[in-house]
C-alpha positions in Angstrom: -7.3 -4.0 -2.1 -10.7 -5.3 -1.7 -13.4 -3.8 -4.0 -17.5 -3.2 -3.1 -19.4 -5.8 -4.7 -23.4 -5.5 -5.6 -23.8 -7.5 -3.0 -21.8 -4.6 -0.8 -23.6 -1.6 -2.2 -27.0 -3.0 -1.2 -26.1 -3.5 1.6 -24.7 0.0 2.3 -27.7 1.4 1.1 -30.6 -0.6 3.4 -28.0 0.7 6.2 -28.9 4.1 4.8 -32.3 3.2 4.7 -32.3 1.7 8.1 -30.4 4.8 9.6 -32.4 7.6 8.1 -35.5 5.9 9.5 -34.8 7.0 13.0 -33.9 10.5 12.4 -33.9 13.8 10.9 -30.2 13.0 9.7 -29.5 12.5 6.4 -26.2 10.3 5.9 -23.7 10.0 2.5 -21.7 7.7 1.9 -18.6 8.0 -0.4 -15.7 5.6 -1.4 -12.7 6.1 -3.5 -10.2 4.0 -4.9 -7.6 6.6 -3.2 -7.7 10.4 -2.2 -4.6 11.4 -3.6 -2.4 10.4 -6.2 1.3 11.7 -4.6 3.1 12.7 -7.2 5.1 14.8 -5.4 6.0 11.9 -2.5 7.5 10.4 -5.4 9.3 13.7 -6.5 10.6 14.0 -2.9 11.9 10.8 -2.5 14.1 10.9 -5.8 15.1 14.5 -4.9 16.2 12.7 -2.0 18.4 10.0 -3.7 20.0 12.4 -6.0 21.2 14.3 -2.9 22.4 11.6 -1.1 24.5 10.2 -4.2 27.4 13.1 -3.4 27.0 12.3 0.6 28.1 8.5 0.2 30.2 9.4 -2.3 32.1 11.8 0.0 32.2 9.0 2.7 33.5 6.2 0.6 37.2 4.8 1.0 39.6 6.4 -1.6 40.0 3.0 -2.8 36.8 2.3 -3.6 36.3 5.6 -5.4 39.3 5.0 -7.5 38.8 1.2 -8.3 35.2 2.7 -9.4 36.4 5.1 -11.5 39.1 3.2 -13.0 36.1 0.8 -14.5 34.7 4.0 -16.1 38.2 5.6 -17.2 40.8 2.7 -17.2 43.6 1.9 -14.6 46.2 4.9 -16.1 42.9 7.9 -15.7 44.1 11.4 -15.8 40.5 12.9 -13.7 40.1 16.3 -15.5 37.4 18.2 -13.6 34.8 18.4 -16.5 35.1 14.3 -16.1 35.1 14.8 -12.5 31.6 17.1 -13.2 30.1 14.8 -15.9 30.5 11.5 -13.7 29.0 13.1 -10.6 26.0 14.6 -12.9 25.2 10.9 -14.6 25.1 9.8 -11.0 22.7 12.1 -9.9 20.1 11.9 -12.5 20.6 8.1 -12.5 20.0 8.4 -8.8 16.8 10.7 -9.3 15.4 8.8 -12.4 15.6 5.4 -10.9 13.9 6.1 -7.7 11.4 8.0 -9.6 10.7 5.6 -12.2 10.5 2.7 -9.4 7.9 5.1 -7.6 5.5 5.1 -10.4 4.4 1.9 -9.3 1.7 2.9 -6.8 1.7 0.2 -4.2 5.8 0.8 -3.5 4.4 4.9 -3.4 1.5 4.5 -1.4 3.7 2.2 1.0 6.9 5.1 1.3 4.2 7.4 2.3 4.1 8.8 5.8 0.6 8.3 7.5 0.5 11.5 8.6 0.5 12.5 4.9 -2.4 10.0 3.9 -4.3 10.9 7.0 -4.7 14.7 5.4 -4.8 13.7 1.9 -8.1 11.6 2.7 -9.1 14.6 5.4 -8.7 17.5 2.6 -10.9 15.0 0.1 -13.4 14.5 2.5 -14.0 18.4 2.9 -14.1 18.8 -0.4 -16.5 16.2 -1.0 -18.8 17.0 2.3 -18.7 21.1 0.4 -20.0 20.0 -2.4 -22.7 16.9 -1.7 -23.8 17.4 1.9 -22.8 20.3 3.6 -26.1 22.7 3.7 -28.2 20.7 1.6 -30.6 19.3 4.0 -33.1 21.9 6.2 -31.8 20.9 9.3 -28.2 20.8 8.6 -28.1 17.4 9.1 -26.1 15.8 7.2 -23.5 13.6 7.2 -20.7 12.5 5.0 -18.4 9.1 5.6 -15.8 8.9 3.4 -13.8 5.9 2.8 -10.6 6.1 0.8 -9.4 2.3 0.1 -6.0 2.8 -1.1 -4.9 4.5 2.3 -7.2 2.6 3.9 -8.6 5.5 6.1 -11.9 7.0 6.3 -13.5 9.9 7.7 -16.6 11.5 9.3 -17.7 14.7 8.4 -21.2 16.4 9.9 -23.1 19.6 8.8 -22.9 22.9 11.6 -26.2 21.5 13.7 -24.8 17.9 14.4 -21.2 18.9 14.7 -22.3 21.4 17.6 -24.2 18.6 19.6 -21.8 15.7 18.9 -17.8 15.9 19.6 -15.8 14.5 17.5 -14.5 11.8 20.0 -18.2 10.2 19.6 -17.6 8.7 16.2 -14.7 6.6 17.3 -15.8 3.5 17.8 -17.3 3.7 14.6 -14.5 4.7 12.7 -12.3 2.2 14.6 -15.2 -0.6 13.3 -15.2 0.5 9.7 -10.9 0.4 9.0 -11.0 -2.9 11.1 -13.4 -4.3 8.5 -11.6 -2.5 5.6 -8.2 -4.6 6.7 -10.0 -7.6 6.7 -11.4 -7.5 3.4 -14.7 -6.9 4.3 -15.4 -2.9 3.2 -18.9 -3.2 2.7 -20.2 -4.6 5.9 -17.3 -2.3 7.9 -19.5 0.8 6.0 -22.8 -0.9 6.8 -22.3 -1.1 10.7 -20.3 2.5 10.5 -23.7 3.4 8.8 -25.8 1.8 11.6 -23.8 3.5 14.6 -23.8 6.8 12.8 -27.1 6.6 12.8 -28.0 5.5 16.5 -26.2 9.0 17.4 -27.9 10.7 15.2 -31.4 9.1 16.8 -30.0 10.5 20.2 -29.8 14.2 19.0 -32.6 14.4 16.2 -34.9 12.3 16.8 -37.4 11.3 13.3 -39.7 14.0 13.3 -43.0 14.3 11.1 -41.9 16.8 8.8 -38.8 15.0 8.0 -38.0 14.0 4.5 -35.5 12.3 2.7 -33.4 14.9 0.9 -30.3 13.1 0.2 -30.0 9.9 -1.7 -29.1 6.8 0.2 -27.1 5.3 -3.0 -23.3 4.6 -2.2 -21.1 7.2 -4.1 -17.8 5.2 -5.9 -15.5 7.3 -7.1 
């Protein structure tokens, strides 16, 4: 996972600069190491494993099960059913605790986890984020918030009520599509520069720089 360098955070910020020069927007710009920390994909997944210990179990040969449990017990077993109970319980928690133990190593978690999951872990942190830092801060309701969460590698766009009713959602595509392309090639900084610059050609379109603008938001790149 590629991290922002100086060089990247300058560079972010001119784009700010740059942007804010041509309208009454006022953009933000946040990245985070990761959105979410999915505990409970890891929880899920060794839930999973200690219910599927009793399903292969129940569709191994008899064979096998007794060849197994004669390396336990010894070849002349008598299985009593609290040895019948104890065996199956060491499996499952050895089941659960050794797929949950391997998921605390975040690059096998973050890899197991659905996209679909990621994409609203990174959405929900983005709203959260655009709540507190942009949304309603600027006279116009202008601002704008681009989030990018490394870890997932996904980012988001989020605008204040005056932009979102002029520009659809559909618009900031090509921008998005710019900035993870950038992301995956190492290059996170300039992907967030040229996001930067396009968000702020759209942002020229609709609100134009007028003479009573000012800059109300700092053009700084967030890290969290």
């Amino acid at each position: 996972m590629k991290h922002l360098s100086p060089e990247d955070r300058d560079l972010v910020t001119a784009a700010v600069t740059a942007a804010e020069a041509k309208s009454d927007g006022e953009i933000v710009t946040i990245v985070a190491e990761q959105s979410d920390a999915y505990h409970d994909v890891g929880l899920h997944y060794a839930v999973l494993a200690m219910l599927l210990v009793p399903v292969i179990w129940g569709l191994l040969p008899r064979a096998v099960v007794d060849w197994g449990l004669s390396l336990i017990l010894g070849w002349n077993y008598q299985l009593a059913r609290g040895t019948l109970m104890t065996i199956l319980f060491v499996k499952l928690a050895g089941a659960f605790l050794i797929v949950r133990y391997a998921l605390a190593w975040m690059p096998l978690r973050m890899a197991l986890t659905p996209r679909a999951t990621k994409a609203r872990r990174v959405r929900r942190r983005a709203l959260q984020y655009f709540h507190v830092g942009a949304e309603r801060r600027t006279v116009g309701r202008t601002g704008v918030l681009l989030y990018l969460s490394l870890a997932e590698r996904r980012a988001e766009i989020v605008t204040d009520e005056a932009i979102a009713s002029k520009v659809a959602p559909a618009v900031w595509g090509d921008a998005m599509a710019a900035l993870i392309a950038e992301v995956k090639a190492g290059r996170p900084g300039h992907g967030m520069a040229e996001t930067v610059r396009q968000i702020g050609d759209v942002l020229a379109e609709h609100f134009p720089k007028s003479s009573t603008d000012r800059n109300e938001l700092p053009d700084r790149l967030v890290e969290l």
